[in-house]
gemmi code that builds the backbone of each chain (N, CA, C; Angstrom):
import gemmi

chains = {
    "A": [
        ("UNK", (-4.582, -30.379, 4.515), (-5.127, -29.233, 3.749), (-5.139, -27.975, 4.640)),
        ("UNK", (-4.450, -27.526, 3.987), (-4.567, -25.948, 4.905), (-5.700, -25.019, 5.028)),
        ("UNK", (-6.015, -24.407, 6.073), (-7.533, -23.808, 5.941), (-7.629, -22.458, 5.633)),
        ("UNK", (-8.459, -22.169, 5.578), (-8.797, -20.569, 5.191), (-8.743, -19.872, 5.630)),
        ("UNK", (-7.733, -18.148, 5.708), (-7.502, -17.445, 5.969), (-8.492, -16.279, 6.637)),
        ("UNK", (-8.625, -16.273, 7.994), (-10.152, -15.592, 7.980), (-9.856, -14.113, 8.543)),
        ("UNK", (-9.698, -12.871, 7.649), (-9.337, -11.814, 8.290), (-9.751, -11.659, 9.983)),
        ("UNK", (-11.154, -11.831, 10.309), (-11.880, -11.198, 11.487), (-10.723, -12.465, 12.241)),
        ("UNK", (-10.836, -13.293, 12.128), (-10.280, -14.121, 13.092), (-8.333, -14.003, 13.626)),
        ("UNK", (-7.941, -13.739, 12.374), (-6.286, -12.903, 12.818), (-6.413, -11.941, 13.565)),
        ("UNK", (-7.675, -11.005, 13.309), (-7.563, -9.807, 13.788), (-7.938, -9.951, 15.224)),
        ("UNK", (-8.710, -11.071, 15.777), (-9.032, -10.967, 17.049), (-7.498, -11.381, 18.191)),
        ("UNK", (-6.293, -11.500, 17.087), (-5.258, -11.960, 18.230), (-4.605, -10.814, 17.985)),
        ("UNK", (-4.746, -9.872, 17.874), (-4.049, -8.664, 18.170), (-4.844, -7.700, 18.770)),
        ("UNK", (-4.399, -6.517, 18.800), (-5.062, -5.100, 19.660), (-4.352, -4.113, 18.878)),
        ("UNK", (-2.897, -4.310, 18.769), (-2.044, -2.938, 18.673), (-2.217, -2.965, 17.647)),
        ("UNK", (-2.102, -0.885, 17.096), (-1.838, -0.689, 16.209), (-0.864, -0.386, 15.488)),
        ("UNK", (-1.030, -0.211, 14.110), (0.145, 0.042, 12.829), (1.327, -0.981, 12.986)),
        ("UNK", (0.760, -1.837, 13.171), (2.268, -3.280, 13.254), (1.352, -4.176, 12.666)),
        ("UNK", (1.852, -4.122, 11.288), (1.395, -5.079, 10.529), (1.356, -7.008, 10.277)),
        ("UNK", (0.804, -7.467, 10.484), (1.237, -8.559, 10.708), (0.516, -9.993, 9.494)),
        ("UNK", (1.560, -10.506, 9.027), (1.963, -11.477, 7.803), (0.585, -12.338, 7.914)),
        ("UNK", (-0.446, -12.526, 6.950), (-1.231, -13.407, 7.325), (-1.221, -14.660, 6.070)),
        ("UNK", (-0.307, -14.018, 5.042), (0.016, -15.119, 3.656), (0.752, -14.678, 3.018)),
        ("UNK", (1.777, -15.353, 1.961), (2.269, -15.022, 1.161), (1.987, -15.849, -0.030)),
        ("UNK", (2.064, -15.244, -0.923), (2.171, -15.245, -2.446), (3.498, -15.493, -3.037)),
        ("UNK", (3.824, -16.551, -3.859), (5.376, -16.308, -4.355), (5.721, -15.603, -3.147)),
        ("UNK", (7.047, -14.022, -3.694), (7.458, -13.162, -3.133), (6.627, -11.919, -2.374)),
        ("UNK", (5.375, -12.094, -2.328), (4.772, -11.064, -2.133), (3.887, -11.402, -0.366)),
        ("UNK", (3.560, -10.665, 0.195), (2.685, -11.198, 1.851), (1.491, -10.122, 1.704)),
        ("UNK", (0.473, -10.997, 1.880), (-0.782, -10.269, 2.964), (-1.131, -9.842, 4.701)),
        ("UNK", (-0.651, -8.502, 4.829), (-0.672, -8.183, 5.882), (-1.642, -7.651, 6.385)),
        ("UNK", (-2.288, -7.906, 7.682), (-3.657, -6.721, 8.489), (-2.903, -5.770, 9.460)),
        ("UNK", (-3.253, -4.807, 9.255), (-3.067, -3.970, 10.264), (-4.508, -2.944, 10.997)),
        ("UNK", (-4.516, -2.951, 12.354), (-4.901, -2.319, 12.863), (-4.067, -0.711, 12.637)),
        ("UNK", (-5.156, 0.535, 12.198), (-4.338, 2.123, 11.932), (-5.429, 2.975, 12.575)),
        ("UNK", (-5.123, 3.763, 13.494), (-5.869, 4.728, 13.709), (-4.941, 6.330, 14.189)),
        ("UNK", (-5.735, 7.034, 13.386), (-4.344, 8.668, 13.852), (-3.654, 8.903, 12.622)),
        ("UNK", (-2.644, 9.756, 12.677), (-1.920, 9.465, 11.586), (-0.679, 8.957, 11.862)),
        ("UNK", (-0.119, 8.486, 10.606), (0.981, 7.868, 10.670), (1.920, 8.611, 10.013)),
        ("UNK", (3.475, 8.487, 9.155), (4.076, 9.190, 9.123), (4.317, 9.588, 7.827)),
        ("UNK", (5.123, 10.660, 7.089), (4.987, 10.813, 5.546), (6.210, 9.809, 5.347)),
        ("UNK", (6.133, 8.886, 4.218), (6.953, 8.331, 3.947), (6.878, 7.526, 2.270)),
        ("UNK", (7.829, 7.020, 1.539), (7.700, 6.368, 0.287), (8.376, 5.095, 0.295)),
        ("UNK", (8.117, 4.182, -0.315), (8.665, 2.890, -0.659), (9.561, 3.124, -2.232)),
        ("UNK", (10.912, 3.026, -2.344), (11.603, 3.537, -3.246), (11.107, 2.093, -4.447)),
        ("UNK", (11.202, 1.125, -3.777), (11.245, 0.042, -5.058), (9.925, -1.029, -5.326)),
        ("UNK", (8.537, -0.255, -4.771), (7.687, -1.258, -4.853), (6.268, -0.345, -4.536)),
        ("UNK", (5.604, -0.842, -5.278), (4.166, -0.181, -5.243), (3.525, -0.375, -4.055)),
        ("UNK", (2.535, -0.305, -3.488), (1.766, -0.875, -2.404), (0.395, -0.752, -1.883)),
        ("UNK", (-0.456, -1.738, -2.267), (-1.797, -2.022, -1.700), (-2.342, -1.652, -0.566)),
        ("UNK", (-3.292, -0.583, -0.511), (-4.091, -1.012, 0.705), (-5.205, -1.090, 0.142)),
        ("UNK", (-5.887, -2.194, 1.257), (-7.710, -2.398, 0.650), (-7.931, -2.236, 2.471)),
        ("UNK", (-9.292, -1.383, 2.353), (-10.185, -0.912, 3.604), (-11.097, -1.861, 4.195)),
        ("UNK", (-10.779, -2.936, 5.239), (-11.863, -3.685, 5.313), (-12.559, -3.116, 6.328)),
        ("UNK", (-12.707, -2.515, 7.649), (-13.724, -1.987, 7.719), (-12.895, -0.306, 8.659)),
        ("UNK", (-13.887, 0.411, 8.531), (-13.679, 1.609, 8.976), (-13.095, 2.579, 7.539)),
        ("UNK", (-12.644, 3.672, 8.341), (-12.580, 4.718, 6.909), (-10.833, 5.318, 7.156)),
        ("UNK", (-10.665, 5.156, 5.544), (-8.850, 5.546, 6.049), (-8.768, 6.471, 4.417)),
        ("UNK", (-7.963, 7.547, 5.387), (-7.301, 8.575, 3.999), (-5.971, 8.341, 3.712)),
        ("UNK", (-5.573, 8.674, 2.311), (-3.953, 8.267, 2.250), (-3.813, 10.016, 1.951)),
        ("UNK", (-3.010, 10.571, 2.602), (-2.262, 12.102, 1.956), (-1.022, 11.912, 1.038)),
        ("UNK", (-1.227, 12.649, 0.177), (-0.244, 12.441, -1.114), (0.247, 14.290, -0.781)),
        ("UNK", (1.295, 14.663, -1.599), (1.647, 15.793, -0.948), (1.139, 16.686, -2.330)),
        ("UNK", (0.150, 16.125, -3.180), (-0.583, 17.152, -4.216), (-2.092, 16.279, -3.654)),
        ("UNK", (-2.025, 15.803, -3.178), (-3.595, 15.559, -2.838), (-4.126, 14.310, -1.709)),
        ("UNK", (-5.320, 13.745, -1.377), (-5.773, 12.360, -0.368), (-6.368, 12.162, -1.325)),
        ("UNK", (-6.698, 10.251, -1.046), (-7.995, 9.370, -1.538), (-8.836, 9.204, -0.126)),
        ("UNK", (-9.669, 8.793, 0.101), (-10.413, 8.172, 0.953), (-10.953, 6.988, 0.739)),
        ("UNK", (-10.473, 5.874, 1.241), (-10.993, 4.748, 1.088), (-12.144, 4.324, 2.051)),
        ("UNK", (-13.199, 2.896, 1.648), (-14.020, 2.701, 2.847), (-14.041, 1.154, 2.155)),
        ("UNK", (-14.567, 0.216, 3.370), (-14.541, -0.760, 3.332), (-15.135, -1.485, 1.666)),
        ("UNK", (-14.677, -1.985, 0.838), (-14.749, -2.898, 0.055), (-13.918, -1.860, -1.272)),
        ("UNK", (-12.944, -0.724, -0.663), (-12.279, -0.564, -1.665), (-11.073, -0.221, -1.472)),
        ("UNK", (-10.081, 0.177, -2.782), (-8.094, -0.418, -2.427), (-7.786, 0.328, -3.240)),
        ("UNK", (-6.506, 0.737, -3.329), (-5.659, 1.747, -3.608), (-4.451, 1.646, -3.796)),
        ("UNK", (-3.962, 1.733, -5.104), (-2.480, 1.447, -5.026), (-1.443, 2.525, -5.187)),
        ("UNK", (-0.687, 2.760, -4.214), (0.019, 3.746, -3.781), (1.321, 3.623, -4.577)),
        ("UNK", (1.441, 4.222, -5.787), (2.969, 4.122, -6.737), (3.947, 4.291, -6.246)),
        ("UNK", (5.084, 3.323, -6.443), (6.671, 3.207, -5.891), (7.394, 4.844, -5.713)),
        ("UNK", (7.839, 5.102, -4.713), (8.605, 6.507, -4.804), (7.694, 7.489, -4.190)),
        ("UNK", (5.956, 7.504, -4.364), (5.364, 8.547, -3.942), (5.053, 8.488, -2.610)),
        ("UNK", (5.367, 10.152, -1.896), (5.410, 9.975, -0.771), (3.929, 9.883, -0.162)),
        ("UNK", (3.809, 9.423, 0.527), (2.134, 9.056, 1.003), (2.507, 8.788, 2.668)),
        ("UNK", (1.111, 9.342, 3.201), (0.679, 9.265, 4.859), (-0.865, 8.635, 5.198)),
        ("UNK", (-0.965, 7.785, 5.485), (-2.203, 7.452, 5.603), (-2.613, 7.553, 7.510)),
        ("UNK", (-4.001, 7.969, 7.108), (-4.521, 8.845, 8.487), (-5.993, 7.700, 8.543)),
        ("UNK", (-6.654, 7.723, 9.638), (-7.916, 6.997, 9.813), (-8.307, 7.455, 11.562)),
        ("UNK", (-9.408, 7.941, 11.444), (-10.322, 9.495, 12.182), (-10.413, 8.613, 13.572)),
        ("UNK", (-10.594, 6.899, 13.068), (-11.330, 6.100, 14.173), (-10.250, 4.678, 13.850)),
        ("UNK", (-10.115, 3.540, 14.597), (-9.664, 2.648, 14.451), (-10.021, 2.046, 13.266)),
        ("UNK", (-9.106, 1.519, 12.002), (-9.799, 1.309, 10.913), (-8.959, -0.206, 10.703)),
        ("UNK", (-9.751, -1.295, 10.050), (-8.557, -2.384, 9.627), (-8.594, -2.769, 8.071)),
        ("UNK", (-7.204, -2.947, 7.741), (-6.895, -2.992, 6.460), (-5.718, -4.127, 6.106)),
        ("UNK", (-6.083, -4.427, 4.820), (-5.117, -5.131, 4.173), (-4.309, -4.688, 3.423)),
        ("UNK", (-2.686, -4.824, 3.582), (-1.704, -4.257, 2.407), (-1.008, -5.581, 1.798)),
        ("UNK", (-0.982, -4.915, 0.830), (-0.613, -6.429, -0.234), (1.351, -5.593, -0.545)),
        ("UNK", (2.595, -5.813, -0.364), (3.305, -5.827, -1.016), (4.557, -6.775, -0.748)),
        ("UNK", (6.017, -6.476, -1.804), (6.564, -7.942, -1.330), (6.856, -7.824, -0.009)),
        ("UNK", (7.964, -9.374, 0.397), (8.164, -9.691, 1.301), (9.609, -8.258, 2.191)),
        ("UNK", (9.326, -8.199, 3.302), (10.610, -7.339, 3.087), (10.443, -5.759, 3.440)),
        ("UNK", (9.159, -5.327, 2.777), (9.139, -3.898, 3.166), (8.856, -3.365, 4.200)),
        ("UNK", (9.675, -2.073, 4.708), (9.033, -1.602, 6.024), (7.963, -0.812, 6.094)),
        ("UNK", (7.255, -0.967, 6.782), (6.285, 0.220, 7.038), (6.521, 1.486, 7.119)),
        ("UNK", (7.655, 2.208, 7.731), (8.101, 3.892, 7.481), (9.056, 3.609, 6.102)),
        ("UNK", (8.915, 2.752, 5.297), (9.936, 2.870, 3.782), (10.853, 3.390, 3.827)),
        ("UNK", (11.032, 4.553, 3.448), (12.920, 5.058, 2.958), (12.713, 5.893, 4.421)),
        ("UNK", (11.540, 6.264, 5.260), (11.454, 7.514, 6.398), (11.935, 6.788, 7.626)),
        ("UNK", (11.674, 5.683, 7.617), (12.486, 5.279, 9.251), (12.246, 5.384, 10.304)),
        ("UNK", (12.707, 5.679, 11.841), (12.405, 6.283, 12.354), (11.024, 5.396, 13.985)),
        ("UNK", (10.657, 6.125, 14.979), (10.410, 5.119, 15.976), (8.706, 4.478, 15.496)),
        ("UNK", (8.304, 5.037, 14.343), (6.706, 4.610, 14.114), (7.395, 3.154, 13.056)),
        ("UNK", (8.901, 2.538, 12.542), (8.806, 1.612, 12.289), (8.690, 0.213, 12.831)),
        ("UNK", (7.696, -0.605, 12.172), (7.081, -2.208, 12.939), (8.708, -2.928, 12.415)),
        ("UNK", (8.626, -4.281, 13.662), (9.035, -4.821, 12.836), (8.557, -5.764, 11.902)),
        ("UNK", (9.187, -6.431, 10.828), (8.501, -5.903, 9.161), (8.345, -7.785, 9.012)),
        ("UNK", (8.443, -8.863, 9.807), (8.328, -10.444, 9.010), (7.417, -10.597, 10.630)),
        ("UNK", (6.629, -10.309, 10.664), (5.585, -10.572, 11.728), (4.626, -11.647, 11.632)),
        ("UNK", (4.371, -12.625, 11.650), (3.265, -13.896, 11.369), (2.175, -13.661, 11.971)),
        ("UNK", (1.135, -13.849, 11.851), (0.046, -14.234, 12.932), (-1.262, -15.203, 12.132)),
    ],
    "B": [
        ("UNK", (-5.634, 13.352, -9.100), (-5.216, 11.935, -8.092), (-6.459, 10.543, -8.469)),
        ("UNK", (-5.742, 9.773, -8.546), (-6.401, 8.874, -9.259), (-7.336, 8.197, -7.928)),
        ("UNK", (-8.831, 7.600, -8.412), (-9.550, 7.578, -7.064), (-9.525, 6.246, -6.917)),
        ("UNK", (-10.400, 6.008, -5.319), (-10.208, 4.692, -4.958), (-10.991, 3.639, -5.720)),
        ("UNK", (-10.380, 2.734, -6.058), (-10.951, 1.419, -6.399), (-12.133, 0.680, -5.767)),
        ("UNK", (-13.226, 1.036, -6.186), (-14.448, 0.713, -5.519), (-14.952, -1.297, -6.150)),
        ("UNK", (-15.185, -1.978, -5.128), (-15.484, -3.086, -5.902), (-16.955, -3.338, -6.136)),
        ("UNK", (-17.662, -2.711, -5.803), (-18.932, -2.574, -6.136), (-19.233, -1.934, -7.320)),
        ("UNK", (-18.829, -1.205, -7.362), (-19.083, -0.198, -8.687), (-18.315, -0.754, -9.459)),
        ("UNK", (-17.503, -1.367, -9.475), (-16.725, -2.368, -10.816), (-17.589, -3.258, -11.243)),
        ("UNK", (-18.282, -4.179, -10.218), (-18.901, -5.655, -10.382), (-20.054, -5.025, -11.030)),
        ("UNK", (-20.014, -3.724, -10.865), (-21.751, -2.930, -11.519), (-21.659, -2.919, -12.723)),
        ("UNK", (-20.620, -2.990, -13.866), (-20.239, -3.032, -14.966), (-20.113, -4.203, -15.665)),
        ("UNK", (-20.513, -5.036, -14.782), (-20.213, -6.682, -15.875), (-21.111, -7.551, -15.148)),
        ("UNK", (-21.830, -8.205, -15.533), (-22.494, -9.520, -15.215), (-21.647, -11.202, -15.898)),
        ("UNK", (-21.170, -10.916, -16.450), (-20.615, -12.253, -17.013), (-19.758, -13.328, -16.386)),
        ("UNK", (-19.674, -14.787, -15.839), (-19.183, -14.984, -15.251), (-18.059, -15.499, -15.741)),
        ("UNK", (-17.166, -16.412, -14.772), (-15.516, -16.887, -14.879), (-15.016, -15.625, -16.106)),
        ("UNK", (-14.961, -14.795, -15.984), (-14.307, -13.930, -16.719), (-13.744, -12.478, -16.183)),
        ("UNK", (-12.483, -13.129, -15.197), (-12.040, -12.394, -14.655), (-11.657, -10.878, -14.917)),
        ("UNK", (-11.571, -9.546, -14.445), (-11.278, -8.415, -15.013), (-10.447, -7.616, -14.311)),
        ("UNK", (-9.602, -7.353, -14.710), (-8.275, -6.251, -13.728), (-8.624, -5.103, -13.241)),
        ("UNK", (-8.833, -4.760, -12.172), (-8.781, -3.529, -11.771), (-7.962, -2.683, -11.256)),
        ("UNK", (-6.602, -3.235, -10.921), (-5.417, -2.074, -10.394), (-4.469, -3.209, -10.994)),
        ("UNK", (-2.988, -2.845, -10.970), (-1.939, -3.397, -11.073), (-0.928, -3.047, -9.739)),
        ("UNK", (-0.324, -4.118, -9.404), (0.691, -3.466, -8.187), (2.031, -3.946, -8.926)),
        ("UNK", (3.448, -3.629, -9.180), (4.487, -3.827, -10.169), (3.629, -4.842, -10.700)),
        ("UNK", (4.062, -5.987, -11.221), (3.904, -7.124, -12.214), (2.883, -7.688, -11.469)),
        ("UNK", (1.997, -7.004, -10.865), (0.919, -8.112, -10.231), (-0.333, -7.675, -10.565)),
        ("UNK", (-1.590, -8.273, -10.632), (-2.418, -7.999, -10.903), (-3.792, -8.240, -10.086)),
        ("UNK", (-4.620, -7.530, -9.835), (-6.061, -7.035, -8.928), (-7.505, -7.791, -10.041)),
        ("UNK", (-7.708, -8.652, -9.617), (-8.925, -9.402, -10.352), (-10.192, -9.426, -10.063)),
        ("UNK", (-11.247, -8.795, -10.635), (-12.338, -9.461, -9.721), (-13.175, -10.240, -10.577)),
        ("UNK", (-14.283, -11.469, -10.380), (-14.541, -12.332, -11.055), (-15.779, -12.526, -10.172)),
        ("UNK", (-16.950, -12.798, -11.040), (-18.295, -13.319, -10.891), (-18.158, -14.857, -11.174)),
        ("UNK", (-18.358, -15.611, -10.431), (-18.500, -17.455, -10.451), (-19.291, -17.910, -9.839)),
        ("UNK", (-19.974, -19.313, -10.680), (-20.967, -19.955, -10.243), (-20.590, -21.321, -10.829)),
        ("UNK", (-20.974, -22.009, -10.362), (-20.946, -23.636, -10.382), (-19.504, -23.727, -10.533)),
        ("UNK", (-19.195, -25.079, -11.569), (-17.660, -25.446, -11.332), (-16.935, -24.870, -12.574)),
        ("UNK", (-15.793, -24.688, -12.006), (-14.646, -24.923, -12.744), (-14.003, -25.567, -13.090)),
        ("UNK", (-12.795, -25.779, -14.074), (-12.294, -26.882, -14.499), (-10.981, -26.751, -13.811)),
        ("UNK", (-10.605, -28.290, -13.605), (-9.086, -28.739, -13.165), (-8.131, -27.662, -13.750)),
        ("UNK", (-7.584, -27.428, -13.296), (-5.709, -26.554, -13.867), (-4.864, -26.274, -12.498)),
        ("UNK", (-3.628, -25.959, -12.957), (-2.761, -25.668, -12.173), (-1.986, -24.153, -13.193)),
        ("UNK", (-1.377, -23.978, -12.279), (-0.407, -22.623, -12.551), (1.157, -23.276, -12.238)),
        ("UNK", (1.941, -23.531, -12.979), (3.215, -24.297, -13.301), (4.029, -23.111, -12.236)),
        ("UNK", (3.940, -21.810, -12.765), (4.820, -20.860, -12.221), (4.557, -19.870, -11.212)),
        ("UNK", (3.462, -20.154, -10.636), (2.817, -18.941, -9.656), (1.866, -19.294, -8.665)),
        ("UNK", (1.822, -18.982, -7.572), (1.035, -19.011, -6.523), (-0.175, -18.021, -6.855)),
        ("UNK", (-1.529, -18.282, -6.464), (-2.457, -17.242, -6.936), (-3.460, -17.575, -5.624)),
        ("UNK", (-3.926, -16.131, -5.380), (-4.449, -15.584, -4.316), (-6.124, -15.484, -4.510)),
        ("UNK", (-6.731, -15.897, -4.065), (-8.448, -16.184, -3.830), (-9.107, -15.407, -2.298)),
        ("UNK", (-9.834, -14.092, -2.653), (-10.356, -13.783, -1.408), (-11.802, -13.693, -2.440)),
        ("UNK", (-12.451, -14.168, -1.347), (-14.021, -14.084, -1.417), (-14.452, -12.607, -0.624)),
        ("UNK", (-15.450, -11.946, -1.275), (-15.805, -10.915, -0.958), (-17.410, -10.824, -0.881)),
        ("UNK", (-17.953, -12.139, -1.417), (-19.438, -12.167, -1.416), (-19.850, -13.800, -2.035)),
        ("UNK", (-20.884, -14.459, -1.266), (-21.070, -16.013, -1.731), (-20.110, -16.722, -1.221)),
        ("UNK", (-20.030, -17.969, -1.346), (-19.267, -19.092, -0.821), (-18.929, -20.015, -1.884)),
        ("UNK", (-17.564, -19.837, -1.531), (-16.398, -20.687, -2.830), (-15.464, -21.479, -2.202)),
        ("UNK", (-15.606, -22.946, -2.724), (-14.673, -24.002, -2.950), (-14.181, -24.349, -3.517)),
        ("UNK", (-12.866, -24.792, -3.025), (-12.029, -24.946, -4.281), (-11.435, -26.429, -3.575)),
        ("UNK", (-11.486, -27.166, -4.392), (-11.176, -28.356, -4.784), (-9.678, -28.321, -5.365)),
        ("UNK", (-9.581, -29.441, -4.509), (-7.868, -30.272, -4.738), (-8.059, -31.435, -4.516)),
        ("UNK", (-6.904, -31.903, -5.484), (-7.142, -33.722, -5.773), (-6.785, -33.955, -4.373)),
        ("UNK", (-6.650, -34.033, -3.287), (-6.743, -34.545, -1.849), (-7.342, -33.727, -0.602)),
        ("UNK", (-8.564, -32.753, -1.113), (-8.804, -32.112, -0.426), (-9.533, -30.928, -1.325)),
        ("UNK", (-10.189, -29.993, -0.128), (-10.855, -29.338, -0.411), (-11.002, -28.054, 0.396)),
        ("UNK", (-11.324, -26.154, 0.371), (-11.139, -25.688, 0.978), (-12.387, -24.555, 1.243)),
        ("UNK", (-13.153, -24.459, 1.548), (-14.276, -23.523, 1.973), (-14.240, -22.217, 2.093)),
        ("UNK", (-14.749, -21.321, 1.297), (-13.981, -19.773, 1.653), (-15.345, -18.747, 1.631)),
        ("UNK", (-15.535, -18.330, 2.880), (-17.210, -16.996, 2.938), (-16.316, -16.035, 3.036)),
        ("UNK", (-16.486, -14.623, 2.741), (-16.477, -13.387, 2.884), (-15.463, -13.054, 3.639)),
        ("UNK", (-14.365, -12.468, 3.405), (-13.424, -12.205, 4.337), (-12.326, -13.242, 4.977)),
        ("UNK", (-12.177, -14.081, 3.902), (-11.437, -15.413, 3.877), (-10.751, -15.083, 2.126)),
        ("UNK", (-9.871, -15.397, 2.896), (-8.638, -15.857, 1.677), (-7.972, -17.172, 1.287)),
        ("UNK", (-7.111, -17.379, 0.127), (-6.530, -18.592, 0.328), (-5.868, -18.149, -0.692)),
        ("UNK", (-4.464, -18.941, -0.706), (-3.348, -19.244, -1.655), (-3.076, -20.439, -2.026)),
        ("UNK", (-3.395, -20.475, -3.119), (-3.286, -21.797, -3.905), (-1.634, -21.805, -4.248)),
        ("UNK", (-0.836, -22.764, -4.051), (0.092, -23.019, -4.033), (0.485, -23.069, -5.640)),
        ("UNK", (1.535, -23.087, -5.904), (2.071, -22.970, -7.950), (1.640, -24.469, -8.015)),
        ("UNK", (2.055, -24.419, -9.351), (1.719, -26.258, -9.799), (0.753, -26.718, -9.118)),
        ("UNK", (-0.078, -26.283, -8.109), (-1.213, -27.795, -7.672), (-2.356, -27.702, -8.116)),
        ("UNK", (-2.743, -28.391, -8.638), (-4.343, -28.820, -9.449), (-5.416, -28.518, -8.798)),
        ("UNK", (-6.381, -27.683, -8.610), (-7.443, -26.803, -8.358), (-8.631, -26.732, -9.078)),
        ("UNK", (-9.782, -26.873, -8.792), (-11.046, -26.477, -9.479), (-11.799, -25.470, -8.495)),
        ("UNK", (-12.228, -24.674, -8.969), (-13.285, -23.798, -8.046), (-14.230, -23.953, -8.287)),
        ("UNK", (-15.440, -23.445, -7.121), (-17.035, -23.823, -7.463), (-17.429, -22.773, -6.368)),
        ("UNK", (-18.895, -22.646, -7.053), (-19.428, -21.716, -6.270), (-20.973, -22.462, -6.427)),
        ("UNK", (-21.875, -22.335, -5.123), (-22.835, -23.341, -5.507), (-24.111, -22.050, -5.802)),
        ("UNK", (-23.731, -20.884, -5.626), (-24.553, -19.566, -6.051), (-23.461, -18.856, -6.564)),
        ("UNK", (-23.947, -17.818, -7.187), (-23.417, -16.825, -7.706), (-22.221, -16.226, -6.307)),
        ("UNK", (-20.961, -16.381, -6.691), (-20.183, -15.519, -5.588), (-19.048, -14.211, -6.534)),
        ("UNK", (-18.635, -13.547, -5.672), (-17.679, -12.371, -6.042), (-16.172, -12.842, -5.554)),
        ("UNK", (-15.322, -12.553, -6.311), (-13.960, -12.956, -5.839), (-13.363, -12.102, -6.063)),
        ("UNK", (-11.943, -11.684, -5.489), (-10.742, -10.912, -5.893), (-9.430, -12.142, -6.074)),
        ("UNK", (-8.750, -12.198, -6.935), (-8.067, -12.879, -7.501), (-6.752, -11.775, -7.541)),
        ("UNK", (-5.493, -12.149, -6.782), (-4.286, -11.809, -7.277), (-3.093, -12.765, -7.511)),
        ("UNK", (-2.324, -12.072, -8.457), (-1.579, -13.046, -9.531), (-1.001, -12.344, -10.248)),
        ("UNK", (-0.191, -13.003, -10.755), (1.009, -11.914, -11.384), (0.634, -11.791, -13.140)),
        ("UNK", (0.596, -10.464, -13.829), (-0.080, -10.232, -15.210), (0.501, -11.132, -16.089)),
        ("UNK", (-0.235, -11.538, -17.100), (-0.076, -12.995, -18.162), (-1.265, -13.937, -17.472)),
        ("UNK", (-1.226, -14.478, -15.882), (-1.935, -15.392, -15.780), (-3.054, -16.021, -16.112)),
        ("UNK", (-3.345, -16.911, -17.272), (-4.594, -17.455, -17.676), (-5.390, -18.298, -16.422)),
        ("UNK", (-7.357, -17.676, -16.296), (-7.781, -18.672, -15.891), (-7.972, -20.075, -16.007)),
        ("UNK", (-7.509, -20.716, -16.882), (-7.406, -22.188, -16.920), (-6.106, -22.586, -17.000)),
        ("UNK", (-5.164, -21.647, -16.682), (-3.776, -22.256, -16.186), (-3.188, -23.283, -17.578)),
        ("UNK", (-2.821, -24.260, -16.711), (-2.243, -25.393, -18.029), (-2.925, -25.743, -18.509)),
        ("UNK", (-4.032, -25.705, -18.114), (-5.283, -26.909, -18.798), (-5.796, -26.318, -19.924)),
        ("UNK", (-6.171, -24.780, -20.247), (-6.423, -24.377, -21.453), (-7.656, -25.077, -21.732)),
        ("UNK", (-8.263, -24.893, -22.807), (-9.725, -25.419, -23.303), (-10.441, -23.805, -23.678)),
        ("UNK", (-12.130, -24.819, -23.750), (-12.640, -23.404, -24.026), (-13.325, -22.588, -22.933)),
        ("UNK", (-12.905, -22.549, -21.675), (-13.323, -22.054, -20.298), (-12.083, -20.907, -20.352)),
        ("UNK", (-11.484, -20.768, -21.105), (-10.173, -19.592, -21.308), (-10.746, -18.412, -21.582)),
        ("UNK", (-10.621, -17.561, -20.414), (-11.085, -16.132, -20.869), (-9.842, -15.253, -21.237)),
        ("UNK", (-10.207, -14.379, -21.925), (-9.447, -13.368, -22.309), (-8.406, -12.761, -20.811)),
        ("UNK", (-7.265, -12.448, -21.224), (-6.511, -12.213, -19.544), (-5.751, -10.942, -19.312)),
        ("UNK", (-6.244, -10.207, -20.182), (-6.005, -8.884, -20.318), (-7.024, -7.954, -20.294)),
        ("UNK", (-8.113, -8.052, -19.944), (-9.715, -7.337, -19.777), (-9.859, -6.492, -18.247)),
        ("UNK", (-9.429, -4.973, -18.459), (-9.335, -4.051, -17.579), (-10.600, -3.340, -17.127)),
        ("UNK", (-11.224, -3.575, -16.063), (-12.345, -2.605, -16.409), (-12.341, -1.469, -15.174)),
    ],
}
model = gemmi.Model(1)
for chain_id, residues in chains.items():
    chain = gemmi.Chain(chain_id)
    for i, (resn, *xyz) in enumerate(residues, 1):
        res = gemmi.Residue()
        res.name, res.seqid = resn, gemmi.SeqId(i, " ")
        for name, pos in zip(("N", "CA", "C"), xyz):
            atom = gemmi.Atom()
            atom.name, atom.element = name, gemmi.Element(name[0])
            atom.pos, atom.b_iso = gemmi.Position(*pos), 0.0
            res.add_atom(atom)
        chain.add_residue(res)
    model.add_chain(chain)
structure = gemmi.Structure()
structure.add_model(model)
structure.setup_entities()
């Protein structure tokens, strides 16, 4: 029987940030944590929506007509194509839910991309 | 700009339990949250893997060879096709993802079938 997925406990085998790393998958789809703090870069995912939920600390997403601000026990789904930057003031950790496959800089590229089938 | 998905302030809108309710969509997938207490009934999901994070209380879920324990910040993926009951021995909070159509009683059907289209 396989055991239970315990965010705090993945998170204690890492440090670095914005390198997301695989903690389940769904069918086609993975649950990733990432450590984010600073900002990161403007970028869009052309073919897939994408989750973030705030588990603890405080993270903004910039949209280029507006931000959300998320805080721990709430999520946000960022529509396929729109360009979005998400920023966080202090070290923040979060869960993104999308399929298997996507990069973190999406269609933008470039040296802030992780690489993207990471386990932990 | 559409705001963040708060799960508190959702769960503030419904007391009723096993009667899961959508709160975001990501493409064909769907954001659940669900009030449960005591047991659930046997089912499986023929075509889909479905995702269980506990966000408040303590939930087990039962499999015909096993069993899996889940507090706050624990997840689990129930594998497609395998036979599952959940329980909660107090009142707990869940987020449930799964792809839209999915009935809570899966194959098994009966009258523990909630409505599976209820957005709130």
């Amino acid at each position: 029987m396989p055991n239970a997925i315990n965010f705090a406990e993945k998170f204690s085998r890492f440090a670095e940030q914005w390198q997301p790393k695989i903690v389940a998958q769904m069918n086609d789809y993975q649950f990733k944590l990432a450590r984010i703090e600073g900002e990161f870069v403007w970028h869009s995912h052309s073919d897939t929506d994408e989750v973030f939920i705030v588990l603890e600390g405080e993270v903004r997403i910039d949209f280029r007509d507006g931000a959300v601000t998320l805080h721990p026990g709430e999520m946000f789904v960022v529509p396929k194509g729109i360009e979005h930057k998400p920023f966080a003031p202090r070290e923040a950790k979060i869960l993104v839910v999308e399929p298997s496959g996507v990069v973190n800089t999406g269609d933008a590229g470039g040296d802030r991309t992780a690489p993207n089938d990471v386990w932990i």
